[in-house]
PDB file as gemmi writes it, atoms N, CA and C in Angstrom:
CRYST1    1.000    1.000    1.000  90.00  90.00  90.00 P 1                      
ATOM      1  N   UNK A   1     192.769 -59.382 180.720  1.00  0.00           N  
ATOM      2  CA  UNK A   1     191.450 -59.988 180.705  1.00  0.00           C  
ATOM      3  C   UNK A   1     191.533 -61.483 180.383  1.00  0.00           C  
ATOM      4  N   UNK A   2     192.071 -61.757 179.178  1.00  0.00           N  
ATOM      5  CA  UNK A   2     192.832 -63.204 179.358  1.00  0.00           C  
ATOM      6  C   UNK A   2     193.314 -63.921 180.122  1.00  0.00           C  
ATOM      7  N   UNK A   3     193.914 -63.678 181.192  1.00  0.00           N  
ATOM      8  CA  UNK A   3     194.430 -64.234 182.138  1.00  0.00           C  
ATOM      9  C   UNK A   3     193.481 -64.295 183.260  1.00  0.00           C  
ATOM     10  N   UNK A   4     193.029 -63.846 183.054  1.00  0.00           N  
ATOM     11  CA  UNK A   4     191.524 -63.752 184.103  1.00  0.00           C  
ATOM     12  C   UNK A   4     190.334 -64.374 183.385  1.00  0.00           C  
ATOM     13  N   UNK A   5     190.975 -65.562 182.292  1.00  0.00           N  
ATOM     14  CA  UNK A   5     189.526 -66.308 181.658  1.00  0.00           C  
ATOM     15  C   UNK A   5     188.396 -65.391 181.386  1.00  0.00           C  
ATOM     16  N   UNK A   6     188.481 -64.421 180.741  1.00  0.00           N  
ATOM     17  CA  UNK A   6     187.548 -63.085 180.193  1.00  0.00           C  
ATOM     18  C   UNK A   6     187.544 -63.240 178.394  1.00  0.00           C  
ATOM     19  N   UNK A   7     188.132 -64.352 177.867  1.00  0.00           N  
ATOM     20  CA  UNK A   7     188.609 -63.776 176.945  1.00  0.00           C  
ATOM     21  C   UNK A   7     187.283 -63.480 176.112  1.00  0.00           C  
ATOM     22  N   UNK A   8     186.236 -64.119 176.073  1.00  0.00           N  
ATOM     23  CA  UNK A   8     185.346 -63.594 175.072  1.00  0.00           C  
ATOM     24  C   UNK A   8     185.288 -62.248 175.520  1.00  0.00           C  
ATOM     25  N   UNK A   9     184.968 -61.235 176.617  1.00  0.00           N  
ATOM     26  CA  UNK A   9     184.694 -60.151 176.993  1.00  0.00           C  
ATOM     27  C   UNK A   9     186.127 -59.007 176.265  1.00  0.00           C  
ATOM     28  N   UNK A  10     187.217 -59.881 176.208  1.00  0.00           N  
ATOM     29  CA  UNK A  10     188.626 -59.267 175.577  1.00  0.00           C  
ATOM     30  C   UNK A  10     188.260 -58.959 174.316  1.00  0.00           C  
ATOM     31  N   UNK A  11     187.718 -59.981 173.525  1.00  0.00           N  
ATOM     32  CA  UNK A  11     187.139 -60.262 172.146  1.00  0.00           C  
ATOM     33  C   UNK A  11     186.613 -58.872 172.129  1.00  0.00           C  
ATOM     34  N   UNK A  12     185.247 -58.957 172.727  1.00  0.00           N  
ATOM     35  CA  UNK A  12     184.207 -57.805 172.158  1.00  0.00           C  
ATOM     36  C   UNK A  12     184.731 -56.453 172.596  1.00  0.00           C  
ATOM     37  N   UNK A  13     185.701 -55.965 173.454  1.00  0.00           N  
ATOM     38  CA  UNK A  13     186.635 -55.455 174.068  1.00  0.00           C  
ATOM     39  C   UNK A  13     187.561 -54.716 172.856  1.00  0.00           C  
ATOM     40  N   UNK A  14     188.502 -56.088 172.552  1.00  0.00           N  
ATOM     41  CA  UNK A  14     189.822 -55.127 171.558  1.00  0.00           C  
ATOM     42  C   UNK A  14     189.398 -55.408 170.219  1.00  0.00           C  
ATOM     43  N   UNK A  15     188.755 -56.278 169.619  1.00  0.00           N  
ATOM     44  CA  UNK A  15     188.503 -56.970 168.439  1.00  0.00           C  
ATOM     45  C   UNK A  15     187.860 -55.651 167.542  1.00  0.00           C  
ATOM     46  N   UNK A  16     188.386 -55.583 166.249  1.00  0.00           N  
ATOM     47  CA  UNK A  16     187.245 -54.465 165.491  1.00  0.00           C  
ATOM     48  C   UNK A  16     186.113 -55.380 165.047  1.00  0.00           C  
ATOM     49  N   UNK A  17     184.976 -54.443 164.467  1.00  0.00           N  
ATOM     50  CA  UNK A  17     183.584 -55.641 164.218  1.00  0.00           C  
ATOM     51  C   UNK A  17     184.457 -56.310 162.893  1.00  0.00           C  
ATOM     52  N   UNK A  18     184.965 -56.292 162.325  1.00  0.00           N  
ATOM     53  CA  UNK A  18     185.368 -57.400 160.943  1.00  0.00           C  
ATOM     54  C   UNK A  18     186.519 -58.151 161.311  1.00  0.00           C  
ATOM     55  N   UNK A  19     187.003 -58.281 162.107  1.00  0.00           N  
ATOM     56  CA  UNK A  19     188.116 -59.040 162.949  1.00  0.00           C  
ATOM     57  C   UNK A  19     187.960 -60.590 162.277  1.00  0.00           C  
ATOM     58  N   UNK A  20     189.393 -60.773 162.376  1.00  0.00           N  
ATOM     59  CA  UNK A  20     189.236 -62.139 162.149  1.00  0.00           C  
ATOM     60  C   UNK A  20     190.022 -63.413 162.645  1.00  0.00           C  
ATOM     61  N   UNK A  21     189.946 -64.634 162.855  1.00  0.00           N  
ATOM     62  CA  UNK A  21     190.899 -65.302 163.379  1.00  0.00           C  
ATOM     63  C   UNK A  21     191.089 -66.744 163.016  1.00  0.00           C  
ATOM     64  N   UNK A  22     192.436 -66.882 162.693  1.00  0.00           N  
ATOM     65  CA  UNK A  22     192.393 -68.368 162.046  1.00  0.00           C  
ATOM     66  C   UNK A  22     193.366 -69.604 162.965  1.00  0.00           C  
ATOM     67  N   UNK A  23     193.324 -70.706 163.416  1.00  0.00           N  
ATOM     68  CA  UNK A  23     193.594 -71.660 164.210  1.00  0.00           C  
ATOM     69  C   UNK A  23     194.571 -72.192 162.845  1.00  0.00           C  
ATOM     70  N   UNK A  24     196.189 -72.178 163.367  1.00  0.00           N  
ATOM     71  CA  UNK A  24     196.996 -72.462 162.273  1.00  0.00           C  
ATOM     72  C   UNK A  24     196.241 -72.171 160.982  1.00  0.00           C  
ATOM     73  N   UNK A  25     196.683 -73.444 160.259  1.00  0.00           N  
ATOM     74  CA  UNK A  25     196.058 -73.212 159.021  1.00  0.00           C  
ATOM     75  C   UNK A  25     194.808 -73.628 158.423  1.00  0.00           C  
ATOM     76  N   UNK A  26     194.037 -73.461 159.613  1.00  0.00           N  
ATOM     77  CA  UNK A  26     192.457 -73.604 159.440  1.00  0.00           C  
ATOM     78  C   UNK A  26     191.608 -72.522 158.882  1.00  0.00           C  
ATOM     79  N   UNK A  27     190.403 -72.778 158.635  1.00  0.00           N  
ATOM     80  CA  UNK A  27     189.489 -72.032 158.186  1.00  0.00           C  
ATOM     81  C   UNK A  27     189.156 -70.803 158.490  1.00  0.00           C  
ATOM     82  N   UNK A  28     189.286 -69.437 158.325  1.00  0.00           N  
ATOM     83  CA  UNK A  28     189.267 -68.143 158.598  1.00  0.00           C  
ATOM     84  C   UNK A  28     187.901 -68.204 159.547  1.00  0.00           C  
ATOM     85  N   UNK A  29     187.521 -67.828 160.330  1.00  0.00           N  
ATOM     86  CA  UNK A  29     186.133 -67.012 161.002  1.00  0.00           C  
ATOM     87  C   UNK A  29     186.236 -65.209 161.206  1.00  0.00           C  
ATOM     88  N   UNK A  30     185.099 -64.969 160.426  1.00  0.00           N  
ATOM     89  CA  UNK A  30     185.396 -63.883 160.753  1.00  0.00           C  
ATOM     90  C   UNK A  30     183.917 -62.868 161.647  1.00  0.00           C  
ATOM     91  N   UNK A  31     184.029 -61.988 162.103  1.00  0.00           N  
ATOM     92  CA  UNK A  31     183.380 -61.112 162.136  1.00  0.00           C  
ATOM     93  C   UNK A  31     183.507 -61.103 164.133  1.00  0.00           C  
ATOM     94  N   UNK A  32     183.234 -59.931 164.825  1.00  0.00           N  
ATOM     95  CA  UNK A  32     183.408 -59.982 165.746  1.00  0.00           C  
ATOM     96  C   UNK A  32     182.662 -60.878 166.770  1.00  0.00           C  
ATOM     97  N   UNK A  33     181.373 -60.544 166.322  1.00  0.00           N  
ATOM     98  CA  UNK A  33     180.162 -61.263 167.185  1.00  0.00           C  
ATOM     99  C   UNK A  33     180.701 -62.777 166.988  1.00  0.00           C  
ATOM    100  N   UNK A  34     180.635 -63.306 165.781  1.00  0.00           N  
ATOM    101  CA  UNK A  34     181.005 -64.490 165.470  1.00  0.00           C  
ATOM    102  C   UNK A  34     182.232 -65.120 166.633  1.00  0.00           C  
ATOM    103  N   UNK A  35     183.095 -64.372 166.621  1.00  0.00           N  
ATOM    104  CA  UNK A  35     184.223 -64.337 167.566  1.00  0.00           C  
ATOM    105  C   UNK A  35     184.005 -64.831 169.276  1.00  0.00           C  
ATOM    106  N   UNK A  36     183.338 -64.236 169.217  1.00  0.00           N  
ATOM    107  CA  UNK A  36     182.586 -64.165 170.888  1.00  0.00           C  
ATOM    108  C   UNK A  36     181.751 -65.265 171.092  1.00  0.00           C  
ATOM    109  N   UNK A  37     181.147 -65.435 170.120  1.00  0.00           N  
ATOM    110  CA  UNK A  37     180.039 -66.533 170.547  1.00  0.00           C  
ATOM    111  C   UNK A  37     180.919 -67.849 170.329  1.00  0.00           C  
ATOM    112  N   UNK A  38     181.851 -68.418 169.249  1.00  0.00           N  
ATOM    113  CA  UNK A  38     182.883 -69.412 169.120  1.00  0.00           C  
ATOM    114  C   UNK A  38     183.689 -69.374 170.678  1.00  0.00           C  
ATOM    115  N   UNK A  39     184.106 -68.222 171.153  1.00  0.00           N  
ATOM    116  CA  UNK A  39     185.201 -68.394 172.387  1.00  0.00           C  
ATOM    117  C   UNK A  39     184.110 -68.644 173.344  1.00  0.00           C  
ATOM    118  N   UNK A  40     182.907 -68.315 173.586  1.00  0.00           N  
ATOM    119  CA  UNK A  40     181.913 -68.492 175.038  1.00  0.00           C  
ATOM    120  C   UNK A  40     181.628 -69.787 174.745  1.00  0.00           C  
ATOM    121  N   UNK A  41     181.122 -71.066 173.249  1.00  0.00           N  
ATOM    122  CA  UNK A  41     181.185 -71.881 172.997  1.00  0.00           C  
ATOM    123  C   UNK A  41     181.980 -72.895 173.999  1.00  0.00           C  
ATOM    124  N   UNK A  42     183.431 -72.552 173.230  1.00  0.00           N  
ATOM    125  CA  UNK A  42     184.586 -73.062 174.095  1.00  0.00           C  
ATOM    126  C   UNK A  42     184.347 -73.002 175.727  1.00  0.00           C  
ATOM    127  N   UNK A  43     184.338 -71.729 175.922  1.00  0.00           N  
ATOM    128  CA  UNK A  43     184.724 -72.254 177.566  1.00  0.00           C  
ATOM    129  C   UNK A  43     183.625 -72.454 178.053  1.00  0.00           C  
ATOM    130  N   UNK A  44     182.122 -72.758 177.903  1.00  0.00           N  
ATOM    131  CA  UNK A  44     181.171 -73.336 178.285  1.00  0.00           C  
ATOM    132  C   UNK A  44     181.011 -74.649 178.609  1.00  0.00           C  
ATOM    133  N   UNK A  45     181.920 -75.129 177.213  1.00  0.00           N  
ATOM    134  CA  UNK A  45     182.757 -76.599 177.435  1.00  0.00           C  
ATOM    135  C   UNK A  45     183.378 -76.732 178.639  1.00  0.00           C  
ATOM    136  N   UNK A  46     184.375 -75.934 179.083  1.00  0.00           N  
ATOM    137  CA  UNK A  46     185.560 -76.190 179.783  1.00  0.00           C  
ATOM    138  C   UNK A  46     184.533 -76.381 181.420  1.00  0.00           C  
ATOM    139  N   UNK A  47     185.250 -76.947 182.544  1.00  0.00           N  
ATOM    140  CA  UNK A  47     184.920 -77.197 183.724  1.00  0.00           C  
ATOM    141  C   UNK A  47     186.239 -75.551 184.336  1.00  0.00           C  
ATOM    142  N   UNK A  48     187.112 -75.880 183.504  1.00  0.00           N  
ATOM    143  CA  UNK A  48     188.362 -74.972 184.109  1.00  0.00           C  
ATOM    144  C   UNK A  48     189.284 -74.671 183.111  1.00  0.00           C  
ATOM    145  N   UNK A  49     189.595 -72.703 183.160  1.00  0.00           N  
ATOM    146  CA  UNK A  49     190.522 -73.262 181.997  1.00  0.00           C  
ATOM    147  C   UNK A  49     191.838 -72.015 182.887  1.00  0.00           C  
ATOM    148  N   UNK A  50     193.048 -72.787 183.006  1.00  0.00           N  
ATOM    149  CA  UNK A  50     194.210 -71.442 183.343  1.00  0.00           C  
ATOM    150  C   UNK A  50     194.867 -70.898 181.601  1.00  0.00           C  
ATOM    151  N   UNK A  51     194.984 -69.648 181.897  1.00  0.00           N  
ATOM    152  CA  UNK A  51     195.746 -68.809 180.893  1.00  0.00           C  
ATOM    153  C   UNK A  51     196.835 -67.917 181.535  1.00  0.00           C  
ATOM    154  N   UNK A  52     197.799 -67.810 180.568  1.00  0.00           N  
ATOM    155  CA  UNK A  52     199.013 -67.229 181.077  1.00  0.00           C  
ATOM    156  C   UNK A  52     199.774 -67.249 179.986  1.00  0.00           C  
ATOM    157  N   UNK A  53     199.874 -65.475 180.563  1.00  0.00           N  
ATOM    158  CA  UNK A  53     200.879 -64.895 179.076  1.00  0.00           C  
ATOM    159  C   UNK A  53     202.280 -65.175 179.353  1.00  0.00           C  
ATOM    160  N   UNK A  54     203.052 -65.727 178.647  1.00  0.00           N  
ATOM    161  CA  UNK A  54     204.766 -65.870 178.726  1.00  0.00           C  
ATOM    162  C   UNK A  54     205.266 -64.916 178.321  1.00  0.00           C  
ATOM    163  N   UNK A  55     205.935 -63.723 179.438  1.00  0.00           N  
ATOM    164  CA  UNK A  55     205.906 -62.260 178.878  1.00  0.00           C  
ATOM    165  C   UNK A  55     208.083 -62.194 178.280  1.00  0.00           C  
ATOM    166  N   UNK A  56     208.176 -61.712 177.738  1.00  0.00           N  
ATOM    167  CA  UNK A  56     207.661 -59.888 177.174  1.00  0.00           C  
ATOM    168  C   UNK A  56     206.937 -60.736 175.777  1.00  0.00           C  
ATOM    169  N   UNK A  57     205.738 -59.507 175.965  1.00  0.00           N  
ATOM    170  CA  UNK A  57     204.895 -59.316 174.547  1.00  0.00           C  
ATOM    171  C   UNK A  57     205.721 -58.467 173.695  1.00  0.00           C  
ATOM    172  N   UNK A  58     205.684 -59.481 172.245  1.00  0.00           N  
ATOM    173  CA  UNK A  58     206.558 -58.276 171.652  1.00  0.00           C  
ATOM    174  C   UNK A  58     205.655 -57.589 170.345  1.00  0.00           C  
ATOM    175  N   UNK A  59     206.165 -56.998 170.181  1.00  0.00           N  
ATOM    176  CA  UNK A  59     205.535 -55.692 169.283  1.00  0.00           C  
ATOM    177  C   UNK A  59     206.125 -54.840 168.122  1.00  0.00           C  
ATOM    178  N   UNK A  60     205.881 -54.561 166.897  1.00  0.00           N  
ATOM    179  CA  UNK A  60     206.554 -53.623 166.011  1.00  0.00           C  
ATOM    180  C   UNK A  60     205.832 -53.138 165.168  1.00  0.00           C  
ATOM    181  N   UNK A  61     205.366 -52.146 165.528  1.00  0.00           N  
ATOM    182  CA  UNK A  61     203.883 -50.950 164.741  1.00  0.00           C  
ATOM    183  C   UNK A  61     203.106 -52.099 164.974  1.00  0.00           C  
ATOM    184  N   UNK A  62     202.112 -51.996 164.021  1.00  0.00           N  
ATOM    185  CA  UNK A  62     200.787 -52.993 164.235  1.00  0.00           C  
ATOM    186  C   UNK A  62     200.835 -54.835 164.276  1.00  0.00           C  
ATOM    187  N   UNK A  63     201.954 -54.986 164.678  1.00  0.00           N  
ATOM    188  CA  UNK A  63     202.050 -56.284 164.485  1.00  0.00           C  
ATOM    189  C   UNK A  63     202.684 -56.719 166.379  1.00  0.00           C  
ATOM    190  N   UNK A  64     201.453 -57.777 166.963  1.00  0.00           N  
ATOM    191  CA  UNK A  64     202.054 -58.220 167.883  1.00  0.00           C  
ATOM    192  C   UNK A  64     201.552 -59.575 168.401  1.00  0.00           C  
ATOM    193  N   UNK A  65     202.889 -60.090 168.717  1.00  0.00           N  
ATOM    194  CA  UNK A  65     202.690 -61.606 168.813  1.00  0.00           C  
ATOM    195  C   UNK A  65     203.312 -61.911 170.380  1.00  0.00           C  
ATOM    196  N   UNK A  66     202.299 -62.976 171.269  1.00  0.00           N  
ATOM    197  CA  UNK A  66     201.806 -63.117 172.093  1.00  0.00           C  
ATOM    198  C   UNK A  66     202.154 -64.744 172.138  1.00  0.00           C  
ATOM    199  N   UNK A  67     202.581 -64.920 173.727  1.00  0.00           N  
ATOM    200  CA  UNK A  67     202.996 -66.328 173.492  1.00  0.00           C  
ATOM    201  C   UNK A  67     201.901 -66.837 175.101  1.00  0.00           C  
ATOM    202  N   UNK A  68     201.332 -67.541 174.527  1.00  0.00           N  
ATOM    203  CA  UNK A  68     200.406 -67.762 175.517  1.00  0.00           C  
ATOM    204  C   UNK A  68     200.766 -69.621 175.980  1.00  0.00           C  
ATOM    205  N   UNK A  69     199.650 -69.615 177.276  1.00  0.00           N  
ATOM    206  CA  UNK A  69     199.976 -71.339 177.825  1.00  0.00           C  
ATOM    207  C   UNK A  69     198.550 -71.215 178.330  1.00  0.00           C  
ATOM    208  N   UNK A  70     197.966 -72.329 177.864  1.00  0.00           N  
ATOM    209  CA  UNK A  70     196.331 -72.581 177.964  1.00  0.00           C  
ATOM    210  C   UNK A  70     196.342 -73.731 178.855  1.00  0.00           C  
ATOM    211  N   UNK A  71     195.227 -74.532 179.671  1.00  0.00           N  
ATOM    212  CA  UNK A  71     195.703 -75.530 179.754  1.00  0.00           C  
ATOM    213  C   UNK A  71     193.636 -75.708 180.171  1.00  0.00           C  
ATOM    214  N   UNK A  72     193.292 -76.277 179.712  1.00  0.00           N  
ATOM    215  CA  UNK A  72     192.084 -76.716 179.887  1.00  0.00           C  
ATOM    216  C   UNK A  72     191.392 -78.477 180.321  1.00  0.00           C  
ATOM    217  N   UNK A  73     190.598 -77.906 181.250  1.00  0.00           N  
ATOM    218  CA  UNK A  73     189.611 -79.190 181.982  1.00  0.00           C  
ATOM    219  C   UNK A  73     188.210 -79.369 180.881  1.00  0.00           C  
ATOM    220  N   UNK A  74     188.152 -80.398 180.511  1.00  0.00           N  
ATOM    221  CA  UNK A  74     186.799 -80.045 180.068  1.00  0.00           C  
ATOM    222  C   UNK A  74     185.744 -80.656 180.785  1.00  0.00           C  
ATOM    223  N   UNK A  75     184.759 -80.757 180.823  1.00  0.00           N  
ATOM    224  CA  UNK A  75     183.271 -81.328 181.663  1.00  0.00           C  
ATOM    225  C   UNK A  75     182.968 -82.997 181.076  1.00  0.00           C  
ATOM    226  N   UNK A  76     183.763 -82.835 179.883  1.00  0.00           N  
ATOM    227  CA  UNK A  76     183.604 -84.530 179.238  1.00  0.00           C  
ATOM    228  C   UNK A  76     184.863 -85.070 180.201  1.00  0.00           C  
ATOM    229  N   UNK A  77     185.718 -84.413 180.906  1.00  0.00           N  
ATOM    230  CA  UNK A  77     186.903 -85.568 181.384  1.00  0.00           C  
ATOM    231  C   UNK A  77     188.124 -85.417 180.941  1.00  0.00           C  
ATOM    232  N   UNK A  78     188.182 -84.912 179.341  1.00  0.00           N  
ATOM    233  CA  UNK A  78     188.947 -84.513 178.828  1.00  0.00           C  
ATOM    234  C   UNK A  78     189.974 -83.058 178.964  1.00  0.00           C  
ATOM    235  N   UNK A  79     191.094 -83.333 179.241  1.00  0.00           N  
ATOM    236  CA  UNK A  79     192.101 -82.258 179.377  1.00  0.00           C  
ATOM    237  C   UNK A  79     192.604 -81.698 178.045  1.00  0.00           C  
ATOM    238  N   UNK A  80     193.539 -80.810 178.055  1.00  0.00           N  
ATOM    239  CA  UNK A  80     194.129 -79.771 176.858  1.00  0.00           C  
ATOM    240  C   UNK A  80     195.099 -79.040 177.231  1.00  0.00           C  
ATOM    241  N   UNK A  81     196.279 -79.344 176.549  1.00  0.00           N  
ATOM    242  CA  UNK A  81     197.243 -78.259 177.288  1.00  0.00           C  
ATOM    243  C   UNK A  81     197.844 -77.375 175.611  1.00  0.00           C  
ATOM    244  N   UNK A  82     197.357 -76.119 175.369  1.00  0.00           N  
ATOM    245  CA  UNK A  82     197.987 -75.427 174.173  1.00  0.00           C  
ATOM    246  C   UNK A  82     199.101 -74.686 174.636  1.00  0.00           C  
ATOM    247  N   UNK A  83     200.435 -74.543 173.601  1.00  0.00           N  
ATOM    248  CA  UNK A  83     201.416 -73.896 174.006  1.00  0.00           C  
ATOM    249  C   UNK A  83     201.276 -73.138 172.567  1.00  0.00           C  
ATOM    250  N   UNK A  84     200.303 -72.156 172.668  1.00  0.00           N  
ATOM    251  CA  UNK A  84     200.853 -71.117 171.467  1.00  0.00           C  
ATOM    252  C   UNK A  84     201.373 -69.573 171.447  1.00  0.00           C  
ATOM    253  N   UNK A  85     201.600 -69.430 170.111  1.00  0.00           N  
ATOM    254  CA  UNK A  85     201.593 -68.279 169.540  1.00  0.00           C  
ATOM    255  C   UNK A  85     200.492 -67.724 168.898  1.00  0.00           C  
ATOM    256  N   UNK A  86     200.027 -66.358 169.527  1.00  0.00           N  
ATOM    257  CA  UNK A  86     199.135 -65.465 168.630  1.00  0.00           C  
ATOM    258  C   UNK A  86     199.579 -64.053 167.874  1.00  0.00           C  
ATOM    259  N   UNK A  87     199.429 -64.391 167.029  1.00  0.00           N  
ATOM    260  CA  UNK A  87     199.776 -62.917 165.865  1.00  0.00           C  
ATOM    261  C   UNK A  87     198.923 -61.932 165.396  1.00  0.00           C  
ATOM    262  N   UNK A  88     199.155 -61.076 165.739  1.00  0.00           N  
ATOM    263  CA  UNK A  88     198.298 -59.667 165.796  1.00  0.00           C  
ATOM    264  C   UNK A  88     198.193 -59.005 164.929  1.00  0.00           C  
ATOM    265  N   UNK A  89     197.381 -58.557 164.133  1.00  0.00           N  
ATOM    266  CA  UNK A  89     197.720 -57.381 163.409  1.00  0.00           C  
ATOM    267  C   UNK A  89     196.490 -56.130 163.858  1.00  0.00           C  
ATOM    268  N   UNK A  90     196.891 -55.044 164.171  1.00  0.00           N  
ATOM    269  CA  UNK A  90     196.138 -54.127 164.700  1.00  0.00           C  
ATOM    270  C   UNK A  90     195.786 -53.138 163.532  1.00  0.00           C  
ATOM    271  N   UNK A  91     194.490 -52.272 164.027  1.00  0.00           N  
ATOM    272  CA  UNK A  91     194.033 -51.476 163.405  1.00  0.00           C  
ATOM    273  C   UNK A  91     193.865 -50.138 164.270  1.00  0.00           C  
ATOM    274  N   UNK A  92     194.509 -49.697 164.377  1.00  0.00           N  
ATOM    275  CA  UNK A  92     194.424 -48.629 165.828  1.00  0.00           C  
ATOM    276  C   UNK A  92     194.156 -49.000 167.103  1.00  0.00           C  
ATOM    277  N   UNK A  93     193.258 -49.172 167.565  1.00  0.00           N  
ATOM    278  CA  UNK A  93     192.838 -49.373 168.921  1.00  0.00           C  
ATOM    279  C   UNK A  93     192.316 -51.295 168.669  1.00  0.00           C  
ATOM    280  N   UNK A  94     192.326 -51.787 168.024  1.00  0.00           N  
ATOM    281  CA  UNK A  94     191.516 -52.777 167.802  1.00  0.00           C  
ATOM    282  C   UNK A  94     192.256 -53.926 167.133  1.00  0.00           C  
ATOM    283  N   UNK A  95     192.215 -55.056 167.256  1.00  0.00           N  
ATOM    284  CA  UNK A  95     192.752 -56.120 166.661  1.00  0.00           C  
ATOM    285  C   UNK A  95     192.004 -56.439 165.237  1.00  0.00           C  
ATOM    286  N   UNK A  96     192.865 -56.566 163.820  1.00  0.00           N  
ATOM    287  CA  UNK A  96     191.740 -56.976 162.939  1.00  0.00           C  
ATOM    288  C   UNK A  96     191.937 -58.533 162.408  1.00  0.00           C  
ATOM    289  N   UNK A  97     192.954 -58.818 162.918  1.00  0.00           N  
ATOM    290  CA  UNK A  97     193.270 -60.006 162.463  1.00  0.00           C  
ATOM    291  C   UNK A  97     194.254 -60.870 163.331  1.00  0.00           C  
ATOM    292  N   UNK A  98     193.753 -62.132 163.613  1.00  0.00           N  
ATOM    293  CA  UNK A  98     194.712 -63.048 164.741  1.00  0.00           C  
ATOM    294  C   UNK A  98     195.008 -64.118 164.069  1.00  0.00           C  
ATOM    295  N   UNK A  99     196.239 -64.926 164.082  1.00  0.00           N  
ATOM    296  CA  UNK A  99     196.344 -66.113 163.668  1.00  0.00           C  
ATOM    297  C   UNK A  99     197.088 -66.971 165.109  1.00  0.00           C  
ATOM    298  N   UNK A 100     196.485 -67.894 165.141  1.00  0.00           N  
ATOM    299  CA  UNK A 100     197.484 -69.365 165.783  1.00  0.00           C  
ATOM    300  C   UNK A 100     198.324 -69.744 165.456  1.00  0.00           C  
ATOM    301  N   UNK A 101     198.832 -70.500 166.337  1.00  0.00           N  
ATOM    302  CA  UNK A 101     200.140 -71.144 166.217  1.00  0.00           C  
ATOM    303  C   UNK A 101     200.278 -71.958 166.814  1.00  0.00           C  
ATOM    304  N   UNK A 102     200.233 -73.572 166.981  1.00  0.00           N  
ATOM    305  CA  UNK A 102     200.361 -74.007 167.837  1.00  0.00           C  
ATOM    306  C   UNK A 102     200.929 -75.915 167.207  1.00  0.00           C  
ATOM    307  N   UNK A 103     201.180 -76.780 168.177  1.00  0.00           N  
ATOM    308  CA  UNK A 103     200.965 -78.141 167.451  1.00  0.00           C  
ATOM    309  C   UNK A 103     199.487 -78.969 168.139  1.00  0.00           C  
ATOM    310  N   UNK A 104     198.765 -79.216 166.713  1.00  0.00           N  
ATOM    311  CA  UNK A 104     197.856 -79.396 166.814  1.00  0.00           C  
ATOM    312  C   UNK A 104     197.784 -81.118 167.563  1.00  0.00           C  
ATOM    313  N   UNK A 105     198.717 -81.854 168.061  1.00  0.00           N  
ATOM    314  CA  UNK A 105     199.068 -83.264 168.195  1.00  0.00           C  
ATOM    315  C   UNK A 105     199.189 -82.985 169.722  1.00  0.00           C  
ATOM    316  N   UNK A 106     198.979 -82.074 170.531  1.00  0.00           N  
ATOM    317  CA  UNK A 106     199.876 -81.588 172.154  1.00  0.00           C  
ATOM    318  C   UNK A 106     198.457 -81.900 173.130  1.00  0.00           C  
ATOM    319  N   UNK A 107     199.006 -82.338 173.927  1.00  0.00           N  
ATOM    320  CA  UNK A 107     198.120 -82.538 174.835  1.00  0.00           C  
ATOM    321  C   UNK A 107     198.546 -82.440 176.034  1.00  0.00           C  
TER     322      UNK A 107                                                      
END                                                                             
């Protein structure tokens, strides 16, 4: 769904409702809805955005980390290219917690 620029729909999708997600070592957000409406935020901004997972996803019990390549247009003119890592921690069927990874200086 990510890769198909879905991700808020991924959000409300795998996310449990208390989910949470933090941008490196930024400020926690939590709650699912919250989640969704921050990522539709974002790409409302964007004019264009490609995503693409750098596979193998790896995995060990509830923990899985995801190496993603973002690269965003925005409608101000402004471009974005993220090369991160996302870290998973699952709750059965559901993600409860994500963190970033990325350098915040990349463009």
């Amino acid at each position: 769904m990510v890769e198909s620029n879905q991700h808020d729909a991924a959000i409300g999708r795998f996310y449990a409702e208390d989910a949470s997600m933090q941008e490196n070592g930024g400020p926690l957000r939590t709650g699912r809805d919250a989640l969704v409406a921050n990522e539709r935020k974002i790409l409302a901004a964007a004019k264009e955005v490609t995503s693409r997972c750098v596979r193998p996803v790896l995995s060990d019990g509830d923990t899985v980390v995801i190496h993603w390549i973002f690269d965003f247009a925005f409608r101000d003119g402004r471009t974005l290219h993220v090369d991160e890592l996302a870290h998973q921690t699952w709750r059965g069927e559901k993600i409860c917690r994500e963190r970033f990874f990325y350098d915040p200086t990349a463009r």
